[in-house]
C-alpha positions in Angstrom: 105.4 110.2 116.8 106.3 107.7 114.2 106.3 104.0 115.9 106.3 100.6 114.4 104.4 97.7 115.5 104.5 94.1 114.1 106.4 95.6 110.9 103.3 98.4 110.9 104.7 102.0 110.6 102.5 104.4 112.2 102.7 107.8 111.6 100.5 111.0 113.5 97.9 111.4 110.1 95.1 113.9 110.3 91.8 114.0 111.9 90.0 115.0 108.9 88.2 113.1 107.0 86.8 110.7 109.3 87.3 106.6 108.6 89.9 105.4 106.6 90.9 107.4 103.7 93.7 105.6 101.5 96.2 107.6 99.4 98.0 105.2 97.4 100.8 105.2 100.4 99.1 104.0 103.0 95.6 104.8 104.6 94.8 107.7 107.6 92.4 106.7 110.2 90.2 109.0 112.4 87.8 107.7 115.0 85.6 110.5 117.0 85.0 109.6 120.9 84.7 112.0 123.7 85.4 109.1 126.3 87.8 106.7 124.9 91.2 107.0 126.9 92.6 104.9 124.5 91.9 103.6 120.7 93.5 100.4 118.7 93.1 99.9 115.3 93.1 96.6 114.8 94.3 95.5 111.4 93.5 91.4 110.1 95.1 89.4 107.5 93.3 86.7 105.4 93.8 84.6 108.2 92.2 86.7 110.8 95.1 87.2 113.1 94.8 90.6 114.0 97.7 93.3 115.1 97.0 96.0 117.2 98.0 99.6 116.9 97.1 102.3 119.2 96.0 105.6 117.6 98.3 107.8 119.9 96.8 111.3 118.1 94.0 113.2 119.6 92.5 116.4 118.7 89.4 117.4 119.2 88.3 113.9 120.2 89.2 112.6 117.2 91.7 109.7 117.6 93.9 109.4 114.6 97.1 107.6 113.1 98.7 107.0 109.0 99.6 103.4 108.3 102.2 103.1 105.6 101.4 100.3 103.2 97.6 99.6 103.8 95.3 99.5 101.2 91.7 99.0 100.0 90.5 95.6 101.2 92.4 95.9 104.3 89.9 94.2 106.8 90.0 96.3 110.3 88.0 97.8 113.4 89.1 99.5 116.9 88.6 98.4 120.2 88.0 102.0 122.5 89.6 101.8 126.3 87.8 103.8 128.9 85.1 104.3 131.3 82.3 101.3 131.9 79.5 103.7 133.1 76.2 102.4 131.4 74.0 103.9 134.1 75.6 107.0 132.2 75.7 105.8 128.8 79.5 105.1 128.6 80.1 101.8 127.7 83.9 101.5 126.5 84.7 97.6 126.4 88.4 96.9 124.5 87.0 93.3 124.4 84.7 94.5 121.7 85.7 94.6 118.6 83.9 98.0 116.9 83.0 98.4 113.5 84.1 101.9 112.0 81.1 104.3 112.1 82.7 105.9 108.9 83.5 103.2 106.9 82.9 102.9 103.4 82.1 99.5 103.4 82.0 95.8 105.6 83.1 92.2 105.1 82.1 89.0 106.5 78.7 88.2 108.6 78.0 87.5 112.1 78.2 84.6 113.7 75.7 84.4 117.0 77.5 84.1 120.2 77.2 85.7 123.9 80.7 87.7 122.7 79.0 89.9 121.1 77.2 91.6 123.4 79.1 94.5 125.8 78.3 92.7 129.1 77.8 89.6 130.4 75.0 87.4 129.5 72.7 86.6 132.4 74.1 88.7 134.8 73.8 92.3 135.3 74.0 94.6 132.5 76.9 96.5 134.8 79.2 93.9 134.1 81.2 94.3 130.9 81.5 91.1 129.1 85.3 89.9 128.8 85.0 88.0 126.1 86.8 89.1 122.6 84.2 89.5 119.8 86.4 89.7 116.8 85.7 85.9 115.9 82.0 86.6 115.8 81.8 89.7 114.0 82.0 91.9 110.6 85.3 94.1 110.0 85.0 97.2 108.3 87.0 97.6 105.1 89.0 100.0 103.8 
């Protein structure tokens, strides 16, 4: 299903290779996660405003979309929708901005705040932290 978002064409890609693989068009993402009910890459300009785009291919648990026009240097990372389980080990938290586990290389350091961590800070560890982390963290980079 082709869909544009914020002037982002998205296209289905492939789910192999895994990370972002750019072919002087645009760049294929593939994310692996048995949980996630949902997956948003989220792209950032040298501002650090960030677009979302959900990844809306799956197979084989690998979450996947083709973004015309992006190219090496493009800062990004995915934020993963589903279950918040950790008694289970399933700690989905969109609020969280997630590095890419494949990526070739990062940009930027972090900056020290209660954001970054998945739950909230002197409370329970059951209770998913609602606070966005992109401010305070490193993006990968395609």
């Amino acid at each position: 299903m082709l869909g544009t978002v914020n002037d982002v064409t998205v296209w289905p890609g492939v789910p192999q290779p895994l990370g972002a693989t750019w072919d002087k068009r645009g760049t294929n993402f593939a994310l692996f996660s048995e949980v996630a009910e949902k997956v948003d890459l989220c792209l950032f300009d040298a501002a650090g405003n960030e677009t979302q785009v959900a990844l809306r291919e799956v197979d084989s648990f690998i979450w996947h979309g083709y973004v015309l026009g992006v190219d090496p240097g493009q800062r990004y990372g995915y934020r993963v929708h589903g279950p918040w389980d950790p008694v289970q080990g399933r700690v989905c938290n969109p609020h969280k901005l997630l590095l890419d586990p494949y990526a070739k290389a990062v940009h930027g350091s972090v900056k020290y705040d209660d954001a970054l961590f998945g739950y909230k800070m002197g409370f329970s560890a059951l209770r998913p932290s609602m606070t966005d982390s992109a401010p305070y963290t490193v993006r990968s980079v395609v």
